[in-house]
KEROTOR-838459 format. One line per 5 residues: number of its first residue (from 0); their letters; for each residue x, y, z of N, C-alpha, C, CB. Coordinates in pm, 1 decimal. Glycine has a CB too. Example, Ala and Ser with C-alpha at 12.3 -4.5 7.8 and 13.67 -1.06 7.14 Angstrom:
# residues 2
0	AS	1319.0:-569.0:780.0:1230.0:-450.0:780.0:1320.0:-330.0:780.0:1130.8:-447.3:904.6 ~ 1285.0:-225.0:708.0:1367.0:-106.0:714.0:1290.0:3.0:787.0:1408.4:-59.8:572.5
END
This chain:
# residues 166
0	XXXXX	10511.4:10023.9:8759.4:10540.6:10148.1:8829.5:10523.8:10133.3:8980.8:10450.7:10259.4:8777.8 ~ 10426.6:10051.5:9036.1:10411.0:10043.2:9180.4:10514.9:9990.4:9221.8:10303.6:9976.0:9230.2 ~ 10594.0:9888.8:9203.3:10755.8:9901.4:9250.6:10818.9:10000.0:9304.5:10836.7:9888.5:9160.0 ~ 10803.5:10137.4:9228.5:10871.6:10238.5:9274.2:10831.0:10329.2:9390.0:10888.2:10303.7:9177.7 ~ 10765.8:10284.0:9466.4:10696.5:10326.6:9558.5:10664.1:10237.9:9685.9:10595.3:10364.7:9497.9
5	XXXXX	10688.2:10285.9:9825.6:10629.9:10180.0:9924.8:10556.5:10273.7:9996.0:10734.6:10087.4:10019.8 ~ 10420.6:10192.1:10083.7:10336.1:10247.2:10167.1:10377.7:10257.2:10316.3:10222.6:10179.6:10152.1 ~ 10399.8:10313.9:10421.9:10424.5:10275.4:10571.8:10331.9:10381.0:10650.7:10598.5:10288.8:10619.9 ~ 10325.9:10326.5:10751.8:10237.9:10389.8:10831.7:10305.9:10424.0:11005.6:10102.9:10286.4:10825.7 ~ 10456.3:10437.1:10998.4:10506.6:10486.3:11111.5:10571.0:10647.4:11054.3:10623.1:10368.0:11178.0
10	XXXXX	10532.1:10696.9:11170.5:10640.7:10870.6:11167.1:10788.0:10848.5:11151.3:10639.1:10974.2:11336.9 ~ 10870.0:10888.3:11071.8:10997.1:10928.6:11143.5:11042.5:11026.6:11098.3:11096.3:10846.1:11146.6 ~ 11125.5:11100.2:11153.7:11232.3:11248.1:11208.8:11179.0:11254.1:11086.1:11429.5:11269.7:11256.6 ~ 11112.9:11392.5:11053.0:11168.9:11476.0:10901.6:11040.7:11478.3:10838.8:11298.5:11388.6:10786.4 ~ 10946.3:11344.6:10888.7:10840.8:11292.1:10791.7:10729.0:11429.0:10810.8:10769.8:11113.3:10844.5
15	XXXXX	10694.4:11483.1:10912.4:10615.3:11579.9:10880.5:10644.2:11758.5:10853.4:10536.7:11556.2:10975.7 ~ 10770.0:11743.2:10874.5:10799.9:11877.7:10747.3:10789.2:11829.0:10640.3:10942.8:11953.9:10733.0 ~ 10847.7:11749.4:10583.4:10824.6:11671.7:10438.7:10699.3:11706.8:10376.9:10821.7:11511.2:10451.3 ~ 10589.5:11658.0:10461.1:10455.1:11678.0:10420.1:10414.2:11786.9:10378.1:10379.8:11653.5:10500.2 ~ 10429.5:11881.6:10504.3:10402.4:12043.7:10503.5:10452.1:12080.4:10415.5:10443.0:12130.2:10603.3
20	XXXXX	10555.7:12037.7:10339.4:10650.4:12128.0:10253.1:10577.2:12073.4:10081.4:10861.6:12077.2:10288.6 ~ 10521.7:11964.4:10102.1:10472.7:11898.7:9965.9:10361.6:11954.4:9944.8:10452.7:11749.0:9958.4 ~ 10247.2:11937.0:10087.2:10136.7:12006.0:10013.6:10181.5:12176.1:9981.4:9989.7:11993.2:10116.6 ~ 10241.0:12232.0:10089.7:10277.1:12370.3:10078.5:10309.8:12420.0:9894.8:10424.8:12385.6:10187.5 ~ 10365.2:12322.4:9851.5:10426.1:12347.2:9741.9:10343.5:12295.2:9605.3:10558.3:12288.1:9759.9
25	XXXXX	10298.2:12210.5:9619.5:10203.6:12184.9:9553.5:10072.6:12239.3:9522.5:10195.1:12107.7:9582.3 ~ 10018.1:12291.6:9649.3:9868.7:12350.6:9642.8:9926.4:12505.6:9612.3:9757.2:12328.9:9810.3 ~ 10076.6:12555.8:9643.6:10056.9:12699.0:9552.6:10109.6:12712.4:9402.3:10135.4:12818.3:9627.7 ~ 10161.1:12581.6:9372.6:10186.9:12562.5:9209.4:9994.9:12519.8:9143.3:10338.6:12382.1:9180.3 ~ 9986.8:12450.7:9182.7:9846.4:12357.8:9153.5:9734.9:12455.6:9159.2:9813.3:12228.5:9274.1
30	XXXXX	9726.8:12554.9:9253.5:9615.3:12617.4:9282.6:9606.4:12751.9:9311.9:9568.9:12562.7:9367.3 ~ 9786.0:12807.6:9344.3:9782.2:12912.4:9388.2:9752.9:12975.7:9515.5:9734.4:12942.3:9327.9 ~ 9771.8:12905.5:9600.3:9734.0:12860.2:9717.3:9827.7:12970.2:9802.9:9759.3:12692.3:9736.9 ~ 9844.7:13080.8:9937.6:9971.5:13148.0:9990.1:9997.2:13057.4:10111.0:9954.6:13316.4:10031.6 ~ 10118.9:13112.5:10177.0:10217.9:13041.0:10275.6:10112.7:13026.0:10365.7:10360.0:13120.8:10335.3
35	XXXXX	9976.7:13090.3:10391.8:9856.0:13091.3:10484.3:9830.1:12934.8:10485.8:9717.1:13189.4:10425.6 ~ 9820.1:12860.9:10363.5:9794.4:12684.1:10332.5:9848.2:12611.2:10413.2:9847.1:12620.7:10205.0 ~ 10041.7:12667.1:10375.1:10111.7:12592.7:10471.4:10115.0:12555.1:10596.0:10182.7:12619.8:10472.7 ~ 10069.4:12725.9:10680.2:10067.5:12701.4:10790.0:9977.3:12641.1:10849.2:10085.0:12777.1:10832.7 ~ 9839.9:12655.1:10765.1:9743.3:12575.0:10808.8:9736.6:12431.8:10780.6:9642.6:12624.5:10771.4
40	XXXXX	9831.1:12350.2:10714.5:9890.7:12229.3:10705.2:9948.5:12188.2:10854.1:10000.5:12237.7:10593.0 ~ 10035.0:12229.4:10860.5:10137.5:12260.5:10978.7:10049.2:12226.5:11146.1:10189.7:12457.3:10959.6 ~ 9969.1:12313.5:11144.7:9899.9:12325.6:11277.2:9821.3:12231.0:11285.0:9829.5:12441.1:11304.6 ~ 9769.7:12159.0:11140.9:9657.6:12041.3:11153.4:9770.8:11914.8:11194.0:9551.4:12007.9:10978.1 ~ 9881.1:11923.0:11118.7:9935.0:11783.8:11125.2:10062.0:11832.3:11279.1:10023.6:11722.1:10927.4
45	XXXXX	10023.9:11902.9:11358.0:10133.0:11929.0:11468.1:10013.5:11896.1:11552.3:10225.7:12091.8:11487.9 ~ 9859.7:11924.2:11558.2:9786.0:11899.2:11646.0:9777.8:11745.7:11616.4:9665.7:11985.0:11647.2 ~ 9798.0:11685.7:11530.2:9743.6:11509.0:11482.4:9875.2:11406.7:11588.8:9779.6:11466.9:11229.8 ~ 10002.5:11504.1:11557.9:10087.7:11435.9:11627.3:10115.7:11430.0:11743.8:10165.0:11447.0:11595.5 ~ 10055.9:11564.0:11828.6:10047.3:11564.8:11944.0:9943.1:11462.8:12006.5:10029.7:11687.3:11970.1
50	XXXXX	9815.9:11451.7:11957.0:9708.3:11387.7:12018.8:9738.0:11248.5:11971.5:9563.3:11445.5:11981.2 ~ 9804.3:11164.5:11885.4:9789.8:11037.3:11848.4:9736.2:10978.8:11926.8:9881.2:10978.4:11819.9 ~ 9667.8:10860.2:11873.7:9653.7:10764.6:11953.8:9584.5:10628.3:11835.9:9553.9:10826.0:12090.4 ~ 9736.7:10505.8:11865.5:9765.3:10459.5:11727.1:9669.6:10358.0:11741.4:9919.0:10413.2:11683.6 ~ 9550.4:10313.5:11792.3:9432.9:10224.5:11795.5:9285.4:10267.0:11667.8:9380.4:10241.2:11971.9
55	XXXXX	9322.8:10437.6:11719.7:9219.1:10514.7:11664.7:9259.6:10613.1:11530.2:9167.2:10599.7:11783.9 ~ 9380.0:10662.2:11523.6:9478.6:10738.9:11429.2:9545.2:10635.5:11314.5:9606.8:10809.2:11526.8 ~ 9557.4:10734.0:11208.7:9683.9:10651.9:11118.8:9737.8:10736.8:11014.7:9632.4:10510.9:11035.6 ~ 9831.0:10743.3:11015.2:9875.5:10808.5:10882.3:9961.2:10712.7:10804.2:9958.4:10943.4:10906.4 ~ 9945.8:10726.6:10632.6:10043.1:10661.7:10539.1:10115.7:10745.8:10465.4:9985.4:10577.1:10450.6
60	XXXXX	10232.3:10690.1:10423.7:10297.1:10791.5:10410.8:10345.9:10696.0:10269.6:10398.0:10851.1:10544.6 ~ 10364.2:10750.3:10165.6:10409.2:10702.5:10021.5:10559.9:10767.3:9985.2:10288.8:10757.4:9900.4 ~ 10650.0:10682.3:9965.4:10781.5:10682.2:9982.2:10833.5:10637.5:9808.8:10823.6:10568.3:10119.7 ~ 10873.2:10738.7:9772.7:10956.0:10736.3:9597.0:11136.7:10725.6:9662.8:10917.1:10957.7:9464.1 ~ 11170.1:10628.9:9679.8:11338.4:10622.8:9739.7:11284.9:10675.5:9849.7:11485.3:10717.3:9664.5
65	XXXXX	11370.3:10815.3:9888.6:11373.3:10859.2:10004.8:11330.6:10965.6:10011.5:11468.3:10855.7:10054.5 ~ 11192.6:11011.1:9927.3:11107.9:11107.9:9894.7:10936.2:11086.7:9951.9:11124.5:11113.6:9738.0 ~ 10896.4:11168.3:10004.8:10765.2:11126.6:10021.6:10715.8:11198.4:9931.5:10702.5:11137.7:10146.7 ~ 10576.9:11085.2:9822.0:10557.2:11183.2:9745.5:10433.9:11151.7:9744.9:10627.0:11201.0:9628.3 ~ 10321.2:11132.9:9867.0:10154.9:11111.7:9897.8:10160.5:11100.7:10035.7:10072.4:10970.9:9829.4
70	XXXXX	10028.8:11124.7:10066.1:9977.9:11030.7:10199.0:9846.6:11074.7:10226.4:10068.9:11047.0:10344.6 ~ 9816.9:11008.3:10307.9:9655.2:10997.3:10373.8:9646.2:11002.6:10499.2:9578.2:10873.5:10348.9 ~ 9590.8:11071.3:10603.1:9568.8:11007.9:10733.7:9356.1:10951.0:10780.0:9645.0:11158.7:10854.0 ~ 9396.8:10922.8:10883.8:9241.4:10924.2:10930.2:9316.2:10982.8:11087.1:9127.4:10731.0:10925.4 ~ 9168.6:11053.5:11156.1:9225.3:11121.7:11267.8:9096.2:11123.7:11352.9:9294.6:11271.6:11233.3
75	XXXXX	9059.0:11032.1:11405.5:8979.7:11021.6:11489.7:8885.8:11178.4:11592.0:9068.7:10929.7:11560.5 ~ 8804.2:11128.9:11564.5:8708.9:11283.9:11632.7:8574.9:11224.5:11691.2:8650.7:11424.9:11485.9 ~ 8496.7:11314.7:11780.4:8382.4:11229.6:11871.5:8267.4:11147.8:11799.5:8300.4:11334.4:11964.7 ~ 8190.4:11079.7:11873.1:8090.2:11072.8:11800.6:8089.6:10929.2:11756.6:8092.4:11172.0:11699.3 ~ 8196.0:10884.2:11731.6:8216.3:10784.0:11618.1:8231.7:10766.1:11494.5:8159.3:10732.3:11613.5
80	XXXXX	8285.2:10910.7:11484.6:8329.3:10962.5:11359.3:8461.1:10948.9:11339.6:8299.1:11090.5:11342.1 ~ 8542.3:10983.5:11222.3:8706.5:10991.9:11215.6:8670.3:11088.6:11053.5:8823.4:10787.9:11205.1 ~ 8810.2:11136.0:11073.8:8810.8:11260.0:10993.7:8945.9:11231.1:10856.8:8850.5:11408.7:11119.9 ~ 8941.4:11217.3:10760.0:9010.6:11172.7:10638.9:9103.8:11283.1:10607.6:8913.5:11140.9:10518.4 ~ 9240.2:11282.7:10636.2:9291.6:11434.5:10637.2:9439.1:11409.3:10512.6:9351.3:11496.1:10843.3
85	XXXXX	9451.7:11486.1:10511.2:9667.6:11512.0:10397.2:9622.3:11415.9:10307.5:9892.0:11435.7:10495.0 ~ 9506.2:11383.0:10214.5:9500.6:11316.3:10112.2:9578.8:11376.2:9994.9:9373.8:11296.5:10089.1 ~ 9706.0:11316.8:9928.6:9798.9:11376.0:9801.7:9876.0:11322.0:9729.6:9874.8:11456.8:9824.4 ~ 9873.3:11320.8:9622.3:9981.4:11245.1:9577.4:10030.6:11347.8:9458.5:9936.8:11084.6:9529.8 ~ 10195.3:11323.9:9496.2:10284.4:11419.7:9415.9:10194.2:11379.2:9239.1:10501.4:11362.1:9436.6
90	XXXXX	10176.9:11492.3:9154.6:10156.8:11500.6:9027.6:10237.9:11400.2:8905.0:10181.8:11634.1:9013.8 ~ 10356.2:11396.2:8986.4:10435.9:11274.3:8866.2:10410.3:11110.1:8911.7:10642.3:11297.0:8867.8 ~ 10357.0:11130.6:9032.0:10293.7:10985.1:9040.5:10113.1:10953.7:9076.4:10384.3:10915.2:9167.4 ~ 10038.5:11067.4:8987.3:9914.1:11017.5:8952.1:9911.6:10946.8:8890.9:9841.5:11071.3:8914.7 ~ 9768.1:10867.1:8839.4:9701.9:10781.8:8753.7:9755.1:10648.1:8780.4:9715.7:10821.8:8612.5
95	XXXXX	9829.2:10621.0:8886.3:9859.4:10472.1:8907.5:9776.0:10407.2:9025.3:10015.8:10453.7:8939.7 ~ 9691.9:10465.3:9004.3:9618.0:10389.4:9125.6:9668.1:10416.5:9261.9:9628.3:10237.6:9110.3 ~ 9823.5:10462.5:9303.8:9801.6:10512.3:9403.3:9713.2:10585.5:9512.7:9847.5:10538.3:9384.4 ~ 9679.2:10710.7:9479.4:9490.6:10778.3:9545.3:9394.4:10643.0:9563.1:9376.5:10907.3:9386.6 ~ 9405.7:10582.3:9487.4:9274.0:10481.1:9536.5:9386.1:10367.2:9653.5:9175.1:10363.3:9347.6
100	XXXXX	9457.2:10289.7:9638.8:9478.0:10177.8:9756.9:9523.0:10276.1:9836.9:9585.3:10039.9:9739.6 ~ 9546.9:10451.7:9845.5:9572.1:10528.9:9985.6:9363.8:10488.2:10019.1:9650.6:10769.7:9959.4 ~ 9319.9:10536.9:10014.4:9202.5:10533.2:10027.7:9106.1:10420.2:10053.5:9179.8:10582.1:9946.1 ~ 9153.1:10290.8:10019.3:9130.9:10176.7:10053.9:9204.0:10168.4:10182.1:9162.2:10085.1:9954.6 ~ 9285.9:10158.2:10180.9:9359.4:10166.2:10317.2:9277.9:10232.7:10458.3:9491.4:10259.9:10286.1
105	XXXXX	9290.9:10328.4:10425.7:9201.8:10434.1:10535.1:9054.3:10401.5:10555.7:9197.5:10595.1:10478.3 ~ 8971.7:10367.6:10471.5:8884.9:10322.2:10538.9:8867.7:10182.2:10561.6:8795.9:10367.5:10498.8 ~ 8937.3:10084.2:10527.2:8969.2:9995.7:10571.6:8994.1:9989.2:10767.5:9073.3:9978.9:10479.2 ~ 9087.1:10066.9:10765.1:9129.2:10085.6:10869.2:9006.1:10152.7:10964.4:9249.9:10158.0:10846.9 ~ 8926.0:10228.9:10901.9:8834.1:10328.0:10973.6:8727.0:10225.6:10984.9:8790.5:10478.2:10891.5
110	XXXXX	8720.3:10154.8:10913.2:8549.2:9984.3:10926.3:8655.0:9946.6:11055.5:8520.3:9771.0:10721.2 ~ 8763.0:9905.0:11042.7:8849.6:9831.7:11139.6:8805.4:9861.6:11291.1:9004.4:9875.4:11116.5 ~ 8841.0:9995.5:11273.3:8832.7:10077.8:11439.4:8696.3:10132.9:11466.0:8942.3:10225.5:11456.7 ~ 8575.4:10043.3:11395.6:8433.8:10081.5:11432.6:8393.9:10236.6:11387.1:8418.5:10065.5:11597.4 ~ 8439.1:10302.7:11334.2:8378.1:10436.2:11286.9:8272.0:10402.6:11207.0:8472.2:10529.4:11208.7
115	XXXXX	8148.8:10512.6:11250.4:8031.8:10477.0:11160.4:8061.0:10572.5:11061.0:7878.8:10488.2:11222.1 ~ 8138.9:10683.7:11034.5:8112.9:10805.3:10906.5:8243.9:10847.6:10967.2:7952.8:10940.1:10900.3 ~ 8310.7:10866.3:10826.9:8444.4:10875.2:10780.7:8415.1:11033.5:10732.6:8496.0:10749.4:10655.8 ~ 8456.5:11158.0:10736.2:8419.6:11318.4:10673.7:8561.0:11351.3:10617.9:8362.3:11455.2:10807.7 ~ 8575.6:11416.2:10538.5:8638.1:11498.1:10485.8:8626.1:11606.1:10439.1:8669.1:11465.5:10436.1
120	XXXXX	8713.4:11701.9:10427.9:8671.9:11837.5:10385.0:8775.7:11863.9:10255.7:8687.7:11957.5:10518.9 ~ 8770.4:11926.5:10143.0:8814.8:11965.1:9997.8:8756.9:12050.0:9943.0:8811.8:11878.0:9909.8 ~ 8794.3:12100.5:9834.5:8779.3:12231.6:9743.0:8693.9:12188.0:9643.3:8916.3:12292.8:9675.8 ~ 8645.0:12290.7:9551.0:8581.1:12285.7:9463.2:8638.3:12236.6:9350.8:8535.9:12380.5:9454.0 ~ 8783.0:12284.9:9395.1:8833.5:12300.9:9222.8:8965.9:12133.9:9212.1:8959.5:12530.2:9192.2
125	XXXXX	8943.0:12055.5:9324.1:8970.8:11917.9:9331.0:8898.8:11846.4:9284.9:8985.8:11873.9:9429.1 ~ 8845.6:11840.4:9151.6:8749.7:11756.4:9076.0:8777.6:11616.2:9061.7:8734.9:11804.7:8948.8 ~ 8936.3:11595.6:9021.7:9005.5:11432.7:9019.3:8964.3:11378.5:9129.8:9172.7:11413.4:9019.2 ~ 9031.1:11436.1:9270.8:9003.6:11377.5:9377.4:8795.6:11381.8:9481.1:9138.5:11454.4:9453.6 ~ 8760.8:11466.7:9402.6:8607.6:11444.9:9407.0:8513.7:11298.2:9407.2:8567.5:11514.2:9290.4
130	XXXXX	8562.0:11306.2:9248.7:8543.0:11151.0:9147.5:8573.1:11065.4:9218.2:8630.3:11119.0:9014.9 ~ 8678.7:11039.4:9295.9:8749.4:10891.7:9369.2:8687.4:10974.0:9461.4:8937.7:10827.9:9380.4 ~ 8653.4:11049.8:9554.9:8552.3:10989.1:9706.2:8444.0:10952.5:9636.2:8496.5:11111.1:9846.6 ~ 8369.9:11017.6:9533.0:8248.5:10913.4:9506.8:8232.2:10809.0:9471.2:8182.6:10933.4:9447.2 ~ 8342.0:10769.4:9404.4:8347.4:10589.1:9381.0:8354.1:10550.5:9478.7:8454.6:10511.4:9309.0
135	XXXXX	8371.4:10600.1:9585.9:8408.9:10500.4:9760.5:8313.6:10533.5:9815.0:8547.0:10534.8:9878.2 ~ 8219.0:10625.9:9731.7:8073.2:10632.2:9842.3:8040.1:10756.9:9921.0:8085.6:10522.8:9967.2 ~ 8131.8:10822.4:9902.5:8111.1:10928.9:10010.8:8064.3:11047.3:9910.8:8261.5:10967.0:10111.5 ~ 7926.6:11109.0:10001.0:7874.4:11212.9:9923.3:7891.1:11346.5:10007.2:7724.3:11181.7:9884.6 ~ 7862.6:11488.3:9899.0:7894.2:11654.7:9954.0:7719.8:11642.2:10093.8:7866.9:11837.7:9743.0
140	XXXXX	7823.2:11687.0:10169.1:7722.8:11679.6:10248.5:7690.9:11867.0:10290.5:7771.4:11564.3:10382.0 ~ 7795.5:11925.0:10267.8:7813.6:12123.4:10263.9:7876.5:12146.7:10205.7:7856.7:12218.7:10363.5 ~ 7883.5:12274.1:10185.3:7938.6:12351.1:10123.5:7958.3:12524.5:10138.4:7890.2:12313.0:10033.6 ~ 8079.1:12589.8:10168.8:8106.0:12718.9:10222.2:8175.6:12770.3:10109.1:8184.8:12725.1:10357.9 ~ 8186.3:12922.3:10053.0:8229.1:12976.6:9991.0:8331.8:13050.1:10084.0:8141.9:13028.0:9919.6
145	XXXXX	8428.1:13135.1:10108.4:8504.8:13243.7:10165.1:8628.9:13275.2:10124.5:8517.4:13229.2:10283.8 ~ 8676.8:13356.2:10203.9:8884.0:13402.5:10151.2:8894.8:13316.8:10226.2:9002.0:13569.1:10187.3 ~ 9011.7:13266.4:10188.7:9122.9:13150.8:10298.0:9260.3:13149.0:10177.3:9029.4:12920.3:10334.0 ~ 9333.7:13151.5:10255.5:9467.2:13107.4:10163.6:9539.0:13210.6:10064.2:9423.5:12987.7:10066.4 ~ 9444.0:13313.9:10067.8:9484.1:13429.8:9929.0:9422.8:13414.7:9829.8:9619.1:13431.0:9866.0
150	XXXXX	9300.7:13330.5:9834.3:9198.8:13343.9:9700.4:9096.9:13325.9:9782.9:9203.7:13232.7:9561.1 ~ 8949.2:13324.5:9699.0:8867.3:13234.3:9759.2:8801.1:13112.2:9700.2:8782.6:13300.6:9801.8 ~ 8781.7:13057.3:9786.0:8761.8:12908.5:9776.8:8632.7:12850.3:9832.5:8871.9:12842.1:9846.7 ~ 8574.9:12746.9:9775.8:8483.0:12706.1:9820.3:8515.0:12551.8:9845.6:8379.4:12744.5:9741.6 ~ 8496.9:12524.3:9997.8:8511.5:12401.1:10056.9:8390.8:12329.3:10042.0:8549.7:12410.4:10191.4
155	XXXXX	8435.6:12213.0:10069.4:8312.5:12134.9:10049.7:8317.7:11987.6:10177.0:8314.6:12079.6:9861.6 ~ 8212.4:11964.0:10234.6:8251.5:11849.0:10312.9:8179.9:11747.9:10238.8:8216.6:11854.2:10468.5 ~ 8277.2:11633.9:10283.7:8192.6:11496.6:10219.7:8183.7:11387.3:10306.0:8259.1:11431.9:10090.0 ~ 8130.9:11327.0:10323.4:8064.7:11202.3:10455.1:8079.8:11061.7:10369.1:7848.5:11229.2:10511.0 ~ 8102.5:10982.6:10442.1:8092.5:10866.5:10433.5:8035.4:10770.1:10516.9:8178.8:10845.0:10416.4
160	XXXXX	7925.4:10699.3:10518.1:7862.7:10653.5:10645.4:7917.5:10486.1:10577.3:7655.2:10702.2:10678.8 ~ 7974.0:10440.7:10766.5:8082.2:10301.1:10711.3:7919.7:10159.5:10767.3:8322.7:10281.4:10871.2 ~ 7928.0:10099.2:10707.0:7832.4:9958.9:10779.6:7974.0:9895.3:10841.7:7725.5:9819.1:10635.9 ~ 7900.1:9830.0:10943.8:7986.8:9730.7:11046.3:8021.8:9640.8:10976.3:7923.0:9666.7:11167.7 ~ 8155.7:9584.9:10995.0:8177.2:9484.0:10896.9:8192.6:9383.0:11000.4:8299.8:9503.1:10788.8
165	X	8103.5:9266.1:10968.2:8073.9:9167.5:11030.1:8132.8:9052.4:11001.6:7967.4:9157.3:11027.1
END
């Protein structure tokens, strides 16, 4: 099955409506999620593209033909931190290990560019994708209940503290 799929890590024309439109569509089939998701998709990945900076940034983007149907970014923030963001993969191509070599990738890349703690933020009710940050180490470091999106939801952050790879 991994045949049917390639990984890249450059933007082009189209690639981030694509995105917006996958999670958009996904997190309100999947979760029930309103157009509030989208836009807040939208503004995260319009602020990521404005600020790039491809030493410290990365996004992957998972390509079915001429479909994107995953991706991952890391997005650099102070401190010496970087922030794990658009982790997804379309539903007809779970369980192939895809989610995990996106995720190898990224912090790969994040040991690469010296980050000591890799964060992410996710839901409660993302249990699959829970399981795989804890196999990679990263534990709930908070947790907020509130409305967001047209339900409420409880976020959760999770940390990853990286050792220098020597």
């Amino acid at each position: 099955m991994k045949a049917e799929w390639t990984v890249r890590h450059h933007l082009r024309p189209g690639d981030i409506g694509a995105l917006i439109r996958l999670h958009g569509v996904l997190y309100a089939r999947e979760h029930g999620y309103d157009r509030t998701f989208e836009a807040y998709v939208a503004t995260g990945l319009a602020d990521f593209v404005r600020s790039f900076r491809p030493r410290r940034d990365r996004i992957w983007l998972v390509e079915a033909g001429e479909r994107i149907i995953g991706s991952v970014a890391i997005a650099s923030r102070p401190n010496g931190t970087a922030q794990l963001r658009w982790f997804l993969v379309h539903p007809d191509h779970r369980g192939l290990g895809l989610g995990t070599a996106l995720l190898k990738k990224a912090i790969r890349f994040s040991r690469g560019r010296g980050y000591r703690t890799v964060f992410l933020w996710t839901t409660s009710e993302l249990q699959e994708a829970s399981h795989l940050y804890a196999r990679f180490g990263f534990r709930k470091t908070k947790e907020t209940t509130h409305r967001v999106w047209g339900r409420t939801v409880t976020e959760e952050r999770h940390d990853l503290r990286l050792r220098a790879s020597r």
